[in-house]
C-alpha positions as CSV (number, residue, x, y, z in Angstrom):
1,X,152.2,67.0,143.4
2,X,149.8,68.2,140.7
3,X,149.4,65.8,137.5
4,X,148.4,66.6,133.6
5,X,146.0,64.0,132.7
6,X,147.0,63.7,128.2
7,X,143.8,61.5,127.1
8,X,142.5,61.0,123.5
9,X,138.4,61.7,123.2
10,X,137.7,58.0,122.5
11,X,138.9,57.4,126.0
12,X,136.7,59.8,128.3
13,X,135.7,56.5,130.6
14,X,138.9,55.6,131.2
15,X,139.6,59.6,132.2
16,X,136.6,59.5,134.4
17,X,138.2,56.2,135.9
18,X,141.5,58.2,136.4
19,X,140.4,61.5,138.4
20,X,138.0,59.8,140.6
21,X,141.2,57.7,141.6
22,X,143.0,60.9,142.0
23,X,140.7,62.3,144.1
24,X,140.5,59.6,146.5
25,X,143.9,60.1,147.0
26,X,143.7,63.5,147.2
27,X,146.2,64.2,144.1
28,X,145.7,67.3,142.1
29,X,145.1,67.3,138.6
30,X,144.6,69.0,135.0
31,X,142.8,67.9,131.8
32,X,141.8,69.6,129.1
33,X,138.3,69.9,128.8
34,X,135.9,67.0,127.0
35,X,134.4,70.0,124.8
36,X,138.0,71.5,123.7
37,X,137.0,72.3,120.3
38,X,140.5,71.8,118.3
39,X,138.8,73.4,114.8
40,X,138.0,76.8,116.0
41,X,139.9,80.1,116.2
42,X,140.1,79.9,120.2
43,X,142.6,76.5,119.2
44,X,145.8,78.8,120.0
45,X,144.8,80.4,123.3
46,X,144.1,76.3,124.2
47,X,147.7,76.0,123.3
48,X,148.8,79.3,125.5
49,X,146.8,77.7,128.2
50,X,147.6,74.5,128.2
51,X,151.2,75.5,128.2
52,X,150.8,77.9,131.7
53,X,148.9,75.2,133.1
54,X,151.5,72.2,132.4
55,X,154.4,74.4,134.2
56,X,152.1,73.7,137.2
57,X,152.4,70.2,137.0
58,X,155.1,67.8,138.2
59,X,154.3,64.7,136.4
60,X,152.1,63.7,132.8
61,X,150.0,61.1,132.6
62,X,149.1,60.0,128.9
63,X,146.6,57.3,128.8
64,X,147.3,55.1,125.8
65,X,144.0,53.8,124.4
66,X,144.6,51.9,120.7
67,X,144.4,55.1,118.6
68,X,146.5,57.6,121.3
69,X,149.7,57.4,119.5
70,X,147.8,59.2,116.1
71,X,146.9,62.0,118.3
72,X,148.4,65.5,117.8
73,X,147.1,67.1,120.6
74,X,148.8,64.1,122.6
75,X,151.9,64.4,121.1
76,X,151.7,68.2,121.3
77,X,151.1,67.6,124.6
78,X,154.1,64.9,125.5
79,X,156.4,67.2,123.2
80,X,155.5,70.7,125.7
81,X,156.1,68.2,128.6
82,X,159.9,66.7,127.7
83,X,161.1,70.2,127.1
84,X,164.0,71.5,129.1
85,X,166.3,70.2,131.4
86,X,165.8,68.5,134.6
87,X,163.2,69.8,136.9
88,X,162.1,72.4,134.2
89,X,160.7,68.6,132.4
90,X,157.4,66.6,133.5
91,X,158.0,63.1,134.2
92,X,155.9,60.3,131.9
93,X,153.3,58.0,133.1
94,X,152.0,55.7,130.1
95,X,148.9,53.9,131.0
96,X,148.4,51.5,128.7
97,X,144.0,50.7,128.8
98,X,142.5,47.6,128.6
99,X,141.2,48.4,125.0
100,X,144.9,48.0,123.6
101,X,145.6,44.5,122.9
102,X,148.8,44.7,124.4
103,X,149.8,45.6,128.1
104,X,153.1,47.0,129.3
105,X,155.0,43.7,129.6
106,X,154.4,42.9,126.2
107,X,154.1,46.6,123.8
108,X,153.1,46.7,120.7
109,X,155.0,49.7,119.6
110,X,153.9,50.7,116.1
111,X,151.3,52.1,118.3
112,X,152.4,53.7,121.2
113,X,153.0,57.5,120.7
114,X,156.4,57.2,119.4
115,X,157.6,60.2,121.4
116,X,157.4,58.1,124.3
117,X,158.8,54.9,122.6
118,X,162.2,57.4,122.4
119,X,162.1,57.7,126.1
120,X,161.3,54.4,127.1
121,X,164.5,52.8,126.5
122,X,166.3,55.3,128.9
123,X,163.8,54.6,131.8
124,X,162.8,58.2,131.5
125,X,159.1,56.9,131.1
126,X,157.2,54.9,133.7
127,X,154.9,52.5,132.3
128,X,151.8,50.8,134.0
129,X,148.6,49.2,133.0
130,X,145.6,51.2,133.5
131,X,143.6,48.4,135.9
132,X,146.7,47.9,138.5
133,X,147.5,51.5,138.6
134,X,145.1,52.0,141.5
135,X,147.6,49.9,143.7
136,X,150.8,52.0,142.9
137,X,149.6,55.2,142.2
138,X,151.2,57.5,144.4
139,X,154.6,55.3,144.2
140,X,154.5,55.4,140.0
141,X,154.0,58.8,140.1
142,X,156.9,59.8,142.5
143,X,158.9,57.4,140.6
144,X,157.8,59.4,137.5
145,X,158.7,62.8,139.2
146,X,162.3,61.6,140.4
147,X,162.8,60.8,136.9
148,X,162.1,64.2,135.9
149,X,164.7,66.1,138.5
150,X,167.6,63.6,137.4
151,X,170.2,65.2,134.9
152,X,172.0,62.0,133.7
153,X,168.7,61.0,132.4
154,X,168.9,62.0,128.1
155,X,165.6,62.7,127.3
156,X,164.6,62.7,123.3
157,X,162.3,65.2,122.1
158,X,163.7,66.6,118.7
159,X,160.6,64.9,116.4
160,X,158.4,67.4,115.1
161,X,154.8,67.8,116.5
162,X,152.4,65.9,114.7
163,X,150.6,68.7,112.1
164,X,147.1,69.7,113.8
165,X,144.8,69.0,110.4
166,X,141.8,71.7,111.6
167,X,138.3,71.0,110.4
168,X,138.7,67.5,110.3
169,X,140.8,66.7,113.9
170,X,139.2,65.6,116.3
171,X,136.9,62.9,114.6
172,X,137.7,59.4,116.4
């Protein structure tokens, strides 16, 4: 299993946090780099990239830090990852941090990414918070592969992407 790891810039720690987990447990993984620059011309052979290197990945895992769900790169990147039909589709992982006042038994959805609070309702996205996710980790993220392969599952994905605003993107 190989996993894209969808993080916003103000959440790098919690990023770190994630791929040394993965790599204890030996789980492959993708992120886009912490020095992506988003203003400059090379922005569309990011998106050509990141596209290649998502159909190598079986699952997505978007870490949802207070200010994730304003992010176009991360809804650029959730949209590119609910396209298609079943096993052509990346299953969802939503890890909600710590620096959310909310947890996933208890969302506060006017700021959650709302691309994923259209899949949430059909159990196509597998929620966890970040600090418990080191117990379940290989079992969420099968879960969130299955849910990818199955073809009764509807996914939504017909919002368009959030508009990239160049020169002034990326500031958190």
């Amino acid at each position: 299993m190989k996993v894209f790891i969808s993080y916003n810039k103000s959440d790098v720690k919690y990023k770190d946090r994630l791929i040394r987990l993965l790599d204890d447990a030996n789980i492959l993984y993708y992120c886009v780099p912490e020095d992506m620059d988003y203003n400059s011309q090379e922005f569309e052979a990011y998106r050509k990239a990141f596209v290649k290197e998502l159909g190598y990945c079986d699952v997505v895992i978007c870490l949802i830090g207070k200010d994730t769900y304003s992010k176009t790169h991360v809804d650029f990147e959730l949209n590119e990852a609910l396209k298609g039909g079943p096993s052509s589709r990346k299953g969802i992982v939503a890890l909600m941090l710590d620096s959310r006042k909310d947890n996933k038994e208890n969302i506060d959805y006017r700021t959650f990414p709302v691309r994923l609070v259209d899949n949430i309702r059909n159990s196509y996205v597998v929620i966890e918070n970040f600090d418990s996710f080191h117990l379940t980790a290989e079992e969420v993220l099968e879960k969130a592969r299955i849910q990818s392969l199955i073809s009764f599952i509807p996914v939504f994905n017909a919002r368009m992407v959030l508009p990239f605003r160049l020169k002034e993107y990326y500031a958190n």
